[in-house]
N, C-alpha and C positions, 0 to 999 in steps of 0.2 A: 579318554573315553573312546570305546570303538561300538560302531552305530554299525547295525546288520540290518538290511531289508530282503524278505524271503518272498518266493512268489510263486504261486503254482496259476498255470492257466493253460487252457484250448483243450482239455482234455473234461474235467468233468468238478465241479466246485471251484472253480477260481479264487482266488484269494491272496492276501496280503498279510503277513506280520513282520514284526519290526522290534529288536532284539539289542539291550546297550549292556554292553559289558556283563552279558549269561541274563540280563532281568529282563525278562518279556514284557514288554511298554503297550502293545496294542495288537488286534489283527482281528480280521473282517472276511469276508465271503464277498465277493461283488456280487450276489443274488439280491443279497439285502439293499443294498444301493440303486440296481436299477431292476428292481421287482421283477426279476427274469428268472425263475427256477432253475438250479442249478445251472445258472451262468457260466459260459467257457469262455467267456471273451478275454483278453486281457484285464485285468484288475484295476481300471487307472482309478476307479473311483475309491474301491480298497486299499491301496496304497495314498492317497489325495489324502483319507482317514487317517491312517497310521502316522503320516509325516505332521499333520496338522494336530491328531495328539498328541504329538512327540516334540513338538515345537521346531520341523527338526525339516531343512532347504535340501531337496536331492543332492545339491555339487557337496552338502556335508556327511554324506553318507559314507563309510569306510569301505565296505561289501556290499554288491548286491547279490542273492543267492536264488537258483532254480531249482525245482523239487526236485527236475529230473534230467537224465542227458537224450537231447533228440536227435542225436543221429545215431545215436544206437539204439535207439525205438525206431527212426526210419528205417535200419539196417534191419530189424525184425518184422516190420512191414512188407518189407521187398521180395526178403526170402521165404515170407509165408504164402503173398503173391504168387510167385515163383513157383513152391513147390504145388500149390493149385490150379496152376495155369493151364487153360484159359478159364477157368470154371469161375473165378473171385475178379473177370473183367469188369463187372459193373461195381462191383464194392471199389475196388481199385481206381476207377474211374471219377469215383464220388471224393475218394478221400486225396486225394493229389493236389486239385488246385488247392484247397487249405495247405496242404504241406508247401508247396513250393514258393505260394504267397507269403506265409508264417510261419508256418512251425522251424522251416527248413535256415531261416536271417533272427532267430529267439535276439543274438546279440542288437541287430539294428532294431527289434521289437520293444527290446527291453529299454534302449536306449531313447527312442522315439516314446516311448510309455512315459520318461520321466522326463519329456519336454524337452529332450538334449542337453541337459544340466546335470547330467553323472557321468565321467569320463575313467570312472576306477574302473577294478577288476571286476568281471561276474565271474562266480563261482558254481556248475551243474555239478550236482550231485547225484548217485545215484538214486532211482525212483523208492526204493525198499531202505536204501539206506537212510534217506529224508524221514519216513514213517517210524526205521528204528531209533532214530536220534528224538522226532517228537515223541514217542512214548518211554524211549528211557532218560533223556535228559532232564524233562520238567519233572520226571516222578521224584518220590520221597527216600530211593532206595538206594544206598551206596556202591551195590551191587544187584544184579537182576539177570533173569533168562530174557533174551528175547523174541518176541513172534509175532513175525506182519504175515498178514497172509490179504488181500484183494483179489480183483483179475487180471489185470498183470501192469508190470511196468514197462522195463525195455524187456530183458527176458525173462526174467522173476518173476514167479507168481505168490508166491512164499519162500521169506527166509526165517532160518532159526541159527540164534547166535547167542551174544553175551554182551553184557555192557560193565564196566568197573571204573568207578571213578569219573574220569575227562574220557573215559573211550569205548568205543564201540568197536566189536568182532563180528561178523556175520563170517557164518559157517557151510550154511548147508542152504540149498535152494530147491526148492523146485520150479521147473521151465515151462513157459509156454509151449505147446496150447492148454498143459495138463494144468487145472485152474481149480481152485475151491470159488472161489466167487466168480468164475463164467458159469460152473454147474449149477450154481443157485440162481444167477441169472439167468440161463435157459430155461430153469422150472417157473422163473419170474415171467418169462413172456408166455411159458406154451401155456400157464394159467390165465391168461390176459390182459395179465401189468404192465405197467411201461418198464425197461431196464433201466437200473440205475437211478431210480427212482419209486418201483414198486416193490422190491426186495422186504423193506420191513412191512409190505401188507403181505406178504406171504409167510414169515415171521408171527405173523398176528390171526391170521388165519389155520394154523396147522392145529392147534389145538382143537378145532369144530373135527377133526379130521381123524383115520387111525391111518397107521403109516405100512398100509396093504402093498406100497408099490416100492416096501426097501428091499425086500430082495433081489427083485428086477434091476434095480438099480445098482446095487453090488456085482450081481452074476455079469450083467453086461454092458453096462455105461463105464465102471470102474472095474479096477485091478489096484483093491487097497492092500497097502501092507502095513503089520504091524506097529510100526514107526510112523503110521499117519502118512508115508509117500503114498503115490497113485498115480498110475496113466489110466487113460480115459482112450475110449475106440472111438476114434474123431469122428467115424462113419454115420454115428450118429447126430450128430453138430451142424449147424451152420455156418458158424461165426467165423471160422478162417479165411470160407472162401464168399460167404453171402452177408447179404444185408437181412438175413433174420438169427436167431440163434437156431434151432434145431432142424434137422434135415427129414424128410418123409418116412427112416427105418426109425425115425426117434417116436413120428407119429404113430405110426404102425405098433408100435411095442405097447405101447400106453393107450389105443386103443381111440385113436380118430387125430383130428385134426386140432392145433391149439382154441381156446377159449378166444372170441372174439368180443374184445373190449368193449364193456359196458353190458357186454350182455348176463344174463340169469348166471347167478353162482354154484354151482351144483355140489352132491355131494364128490362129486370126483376130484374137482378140486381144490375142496380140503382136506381128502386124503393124498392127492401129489403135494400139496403142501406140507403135510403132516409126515409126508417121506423123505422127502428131500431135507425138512428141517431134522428130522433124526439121524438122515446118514451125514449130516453138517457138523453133530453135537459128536458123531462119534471120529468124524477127521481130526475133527481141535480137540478132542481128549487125547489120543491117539499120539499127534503133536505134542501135545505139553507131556503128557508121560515120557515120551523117546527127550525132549529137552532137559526134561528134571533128570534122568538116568543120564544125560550124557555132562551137566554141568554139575549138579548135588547141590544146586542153587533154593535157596526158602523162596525167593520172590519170583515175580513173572510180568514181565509188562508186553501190553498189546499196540497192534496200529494195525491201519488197515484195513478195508470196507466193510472188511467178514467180523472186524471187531468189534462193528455195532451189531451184532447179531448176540442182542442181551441174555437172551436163554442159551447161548452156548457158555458165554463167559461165565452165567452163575453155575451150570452144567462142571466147568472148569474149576472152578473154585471150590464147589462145594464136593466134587467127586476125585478130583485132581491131587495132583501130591504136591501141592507150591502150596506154603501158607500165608503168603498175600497176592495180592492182583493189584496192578494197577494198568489204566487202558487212558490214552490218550483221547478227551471229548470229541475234538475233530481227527477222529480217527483214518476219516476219507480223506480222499486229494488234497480235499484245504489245509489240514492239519499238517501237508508235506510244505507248503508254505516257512510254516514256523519251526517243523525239521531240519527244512534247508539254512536254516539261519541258525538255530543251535549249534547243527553240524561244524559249519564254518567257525564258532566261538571257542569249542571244545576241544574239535575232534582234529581241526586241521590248522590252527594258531594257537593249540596245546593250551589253553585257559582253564584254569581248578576247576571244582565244580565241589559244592560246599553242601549236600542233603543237611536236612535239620528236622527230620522225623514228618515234614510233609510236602504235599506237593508245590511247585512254581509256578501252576498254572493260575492262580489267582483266583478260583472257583470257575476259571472259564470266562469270567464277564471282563472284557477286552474290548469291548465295541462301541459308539456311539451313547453318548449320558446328554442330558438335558436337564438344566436347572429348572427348580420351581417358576425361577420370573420368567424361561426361556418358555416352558409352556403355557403358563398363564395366559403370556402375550400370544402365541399362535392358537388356542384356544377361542381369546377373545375375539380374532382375526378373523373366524370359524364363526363368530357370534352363536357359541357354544355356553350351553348356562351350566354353570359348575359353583360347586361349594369347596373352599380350603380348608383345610385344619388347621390348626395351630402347631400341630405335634405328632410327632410318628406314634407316642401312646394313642392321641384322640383316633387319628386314622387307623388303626391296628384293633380299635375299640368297635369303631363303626363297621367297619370291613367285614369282620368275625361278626359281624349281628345279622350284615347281609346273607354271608354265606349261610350262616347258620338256619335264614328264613330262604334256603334253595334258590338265592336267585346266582344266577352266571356270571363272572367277576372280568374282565379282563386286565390285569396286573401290570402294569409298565413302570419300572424302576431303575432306576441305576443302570450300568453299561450294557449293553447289551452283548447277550452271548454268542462266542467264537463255535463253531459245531452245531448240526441239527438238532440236539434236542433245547428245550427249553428250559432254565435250570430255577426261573423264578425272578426274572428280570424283562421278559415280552413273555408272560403265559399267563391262561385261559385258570382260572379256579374253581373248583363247586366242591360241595360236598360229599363226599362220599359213603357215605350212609341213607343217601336217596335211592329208591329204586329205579327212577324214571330218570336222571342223572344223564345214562353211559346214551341211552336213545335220543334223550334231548341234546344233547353237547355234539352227539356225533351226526343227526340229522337237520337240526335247527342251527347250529353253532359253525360247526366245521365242515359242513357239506361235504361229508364223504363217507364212504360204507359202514352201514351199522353195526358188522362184528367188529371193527376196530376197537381193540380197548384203550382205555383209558392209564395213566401210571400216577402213583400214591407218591405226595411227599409225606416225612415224618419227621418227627424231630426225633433226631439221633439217638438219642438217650431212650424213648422207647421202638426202634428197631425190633429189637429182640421180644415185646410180646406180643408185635404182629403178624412179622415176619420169621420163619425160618433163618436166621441170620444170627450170626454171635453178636453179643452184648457190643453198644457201641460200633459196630459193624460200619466201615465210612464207605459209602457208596454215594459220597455227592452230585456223580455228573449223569446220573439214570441209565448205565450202562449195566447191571446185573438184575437178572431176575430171579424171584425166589417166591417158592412156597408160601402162602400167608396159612397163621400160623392153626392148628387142629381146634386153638379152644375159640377160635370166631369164626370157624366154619358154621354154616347152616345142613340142619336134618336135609336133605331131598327128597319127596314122597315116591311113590312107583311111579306117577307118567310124567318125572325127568328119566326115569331109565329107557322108556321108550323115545323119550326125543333124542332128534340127532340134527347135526348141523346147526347152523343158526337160529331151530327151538329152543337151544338152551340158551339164549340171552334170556327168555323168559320167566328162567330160576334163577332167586336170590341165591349165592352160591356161599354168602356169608354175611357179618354183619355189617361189612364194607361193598354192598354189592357192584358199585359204581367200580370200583377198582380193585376187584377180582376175576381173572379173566375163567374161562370157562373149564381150566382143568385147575384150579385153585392158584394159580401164580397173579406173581404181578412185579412189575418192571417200577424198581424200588427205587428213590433217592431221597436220601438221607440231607438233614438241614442242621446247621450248625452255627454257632454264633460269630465264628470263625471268617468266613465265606459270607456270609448273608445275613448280617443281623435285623435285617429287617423283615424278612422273611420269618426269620426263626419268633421273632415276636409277632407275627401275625399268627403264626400257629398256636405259638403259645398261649394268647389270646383265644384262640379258637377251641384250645383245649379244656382253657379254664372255662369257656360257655358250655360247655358240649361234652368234656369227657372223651372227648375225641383228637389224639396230636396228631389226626391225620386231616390231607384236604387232596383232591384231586388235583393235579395241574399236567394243563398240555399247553401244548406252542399255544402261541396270539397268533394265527394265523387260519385263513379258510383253504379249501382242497385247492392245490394248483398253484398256491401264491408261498413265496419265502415268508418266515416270519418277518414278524415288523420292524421295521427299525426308528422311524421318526415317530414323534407323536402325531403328525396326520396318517401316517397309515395306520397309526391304533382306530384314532375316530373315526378313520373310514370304514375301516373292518369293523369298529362297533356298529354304525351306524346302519351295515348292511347285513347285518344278522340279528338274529332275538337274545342277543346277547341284552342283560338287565342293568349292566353297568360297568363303568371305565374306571380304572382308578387311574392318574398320571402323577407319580411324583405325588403331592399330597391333596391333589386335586381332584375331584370325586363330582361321574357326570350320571345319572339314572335317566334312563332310557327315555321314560315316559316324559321328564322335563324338557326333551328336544325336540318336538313336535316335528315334522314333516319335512327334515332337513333334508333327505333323499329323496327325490325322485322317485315313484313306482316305476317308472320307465328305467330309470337307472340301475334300480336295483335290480331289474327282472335282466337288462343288459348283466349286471357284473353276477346274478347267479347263473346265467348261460353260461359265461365262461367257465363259472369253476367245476361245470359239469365235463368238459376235456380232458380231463386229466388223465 
């Protein structure tokens, strides 16, 4: 047996997976472990995870593997310094001591990380090549096009290649500084999001929006070409030589100064939202067309930051000439983790590699599990009042009666999932056929902006008459968005035509209001008996009450904080929101039975925080 442990860290998702002979055993984000949002620390807690569900002592590890090589990121560092010199002296100044303390000794880091008890080989991998091995080695497809695109690694910003069998081609690149996800992350800050973290609220937002400012953005930000390349006139940017992204001709163009965080939303930027997400969807069409013309390949698999960007992938799919897709969950840095370990399994000690009609990612849930007795006992601990079921029918029975009478669910089950979305293992559940639904979950529940929508699971099998989606259609891990479908839309009267912006949450927009965003979409995953049978019987449950095989679900988690990983961070996050009830494993808490376990003081402490963000 050869044992792979894969690690990405100091750059942006840290994380850990661990890989025995091609079958992916475990892997984690260190966010989750030490409640640090997108944590870059080194991963010891993420890796502490994966060997201890692996049963498995660092000195027995065969390989350990890194997402990416840093001295050829330094080497890009230096000469970008360089070519801005002296203008990038304070950015330059900031980023050094990290480098010279860690990034620049990864070998003594790596080794120090696993307590001086691994003495094998490490293996750096390249940054794009890490992303193309997670997304085409766990896929279902014998053969596949491939396409990372982020903001950059060492000089990659995007590659497109091929993968067949045990092995990966990368072809074609595009370099730094010319970036598809630095472009999106500059319109992430000049609108007043954090980078690298507010991306999908600008995603979420361009639909309130019309996309008035893409020609601007063609004529002179970009020089796109038909094949999806592009340089970018840096003069407008920041990022090479400063510590913000965009430079004063960027402001000037667009018509003032970036949006200062936290302050009023305007309509302006939801229309740079609604810009920048259309000149997004026509790069990666762009891209996948020039790949299918140059390989004649059916399939397409993704990775990549820009690859959680759901409304281009269903954009790709449903407009594109590739008749499957398949996209790696942790398509960000984390998922370069479990890249970097495939890679080394496949692609560089030549190991088969056996498709069997679906994916090897395991639905995603890799993470941290807790038995019934395991919670019980920290519940009790908690002097927490809860009731058990006998049986995943009783619990599945009661659940669906909750949801059904609109109360807020938080779902904590089995492993928890590798990648930011939440797949049905730490997520948040309601109804979606309430009106009041998307405002209470995103105002009361999740403490963050009230146009954020919400996304729809369904049980597979009725896909197809809610969604614009073929029959059966697998979209497990909430990465494509689509059309919901003509016959459950809602009439609109004349004063939705007059509203604009954030008046239209005020229209039901169909008879799933809750999770129909405001230009009729909605960011789909599909449930299956497969992947989550417990899941899928809860819906099914829910459909035989209701007539309805859908339910809303989003992360367990509030604004600012990782989703959850142990059963106390559930109860704490129940405890500090008007959430109506817990479910753990078969254990079931309603709000109102817990009397005054928090603190007013504390709670009014932990909602300041998550107003930061």
């Amino acid at each position: 047996m050869t044992t792979i442990l894969g690690i990405s860290a100091f750059y942006h998702d840290s994380a850990a997976a661990l890989v025995r002979d091609g079958q992916i055993l475990a892997a984690a984000q260190e966010e989750r472990f030490t409640r640090q949002k997108h944590d870059h620390a080194f991963p010891k807690r993420a890796i502490e995870y994966c060997l201890t569900a692996a049963n498995v002592e660092p000195e027995n590890l065969d390989y350990v593997g890194f997402y990416d090589k840093p001295l050829s990121k330094f080497e890009r560092l230096l000469e970008t310094y360089l070519a801005f010199a002296p203008a990038g002296y304070r950015s330059f100044r900031q980023a050094m001591p990290l480098w010279l303390r860690e990034k620049l000794h990864l070998p003594r880091e790596i080794r120090r990380g696993l307590d001086g008890r691994y003495q094998g080989p490490l293996v750096f991998t390249d940054h794009h090549e890490s992303h193309a091995a997670s997304a085409f080695f766990p896929s279902p497809f014998e053969e596949a096009a491939v396409l990372t695109i982020d903001g950059v690694g060492e000089w990659s910003t995007s590659c497109l290649g091929t993968g067949r069998g045990n092995r990966l081609e990368l072809t074609d690149e595009i370099r730094f500084p010319h970036s598809l996800g630095l472009l999106y992350s500059a319109f992430t800050y000049y609108t007043g999001f954090r980078v690298n973290s507010g991306e999908y609220k600008v995603m979420g937002l361009a639909p309130y929006g019309e996309p008035r400012f893409r020609d601007l953005i063609l004529e002179h930000l970009l020089d796109l070409k038909a094949d999806g390349s592009f340089r970018m006139d840096m003069s407008y940017f920041n990022y090479c030589q400063g510590l913000t992204m965009t430079s004063p001709k960027f402001h000037r163009l667009f018509g003032g100064p970036p949006r200062a965080a936290e302050s009023e939303i305007t309509q302006r930027e939801m229309d740079l939202a609604a810009s920048v997400q259309v000149v997004s969807e026509e790069i990666m069409l762009r891209m996948a067309r020039h790949l299918h013309r140059q390989t004649g390949l059916n399939n397409l698999v993704l990775a990549g930051g820009v690859a959680l960007n759901c409304v281009g992938n269903g954009k790709i799919l449903r407009e594109g000439p590739f008749e499957n897709l398949w996209i790696q969950p942790a398509a960000g840095d984390a998922g370069g983790a479990l890249g970097a370990a495939l890679f080394i399994w496949h692609q560089l000690l030549d190991n088969p590699r056996q498709p069997q009609g679906h994916d090897h990612q395991r639905g995603s849930l890799l993470g941290p599990a807790f038995t019934d007795e395991e919670v019980a006992g920290r519940l009790t601990f908690q002097e927490a009042h809860f009731r058990t079921c006998d049986s995943d029918e009783e619990l599945c029975d009661q659940v669906a009666q909750l949801i059904a009478e609109e109360n807020v669910i938080g779902w904590f089950q089995g492993p928890m999932e590798f990648g930011p979305r939440a797949l049905g293992a730490r997520s948040i559940l309601g109804d979606p056929r309430s009106r009041k639904m998307q405002s209470v979950m995103n105002l009361k529940i999740k403490f963050r902006e009230s146009f954020r929508p919400f996304a729809p699971i369904v049980l597979r099998e009725y896909v197809d008459r809610y969604f614009q989606m073929r029959p059966y259609e697998d979209s497990p891990y909430m990465l494509l968005v689509a059309p919901v479908q003509e016959e459950i839309r809602s009439e609109l009267d004349a004063d939705y035509e007059s509203a604009f912006g954030i008046d239209k949450l005020n229209f039901a927009r169909s008879t799933l209001p809750a999770i129909t965003h405001v230009d009729y979409s909605a960011r789909v995953q599909t449930v299956d008996t497969e992947r989550n049978p417990l899941l899928h019987q809860l819906l099914t449950r829910f459909h035989q009450l209701t007539d309805c095989p859908v339910l809303i679900n989003t992360s367990f988690n509030v604004r600012s904080e990782p989703i959850v990983c142990t059963p106390e961070d559930a109860y704490r996050c129940f405890l500090m929101t008007d959430m109506d009830v817990l479910v753990l494993g078969r254990h079931i808490l309603l709000k109102h039975e817990q009397g005054a376990r928090m603190s007013e003081t504390d709670r009014a402490s932990h909602l300041a925080q998550f107003q930061l963000d």
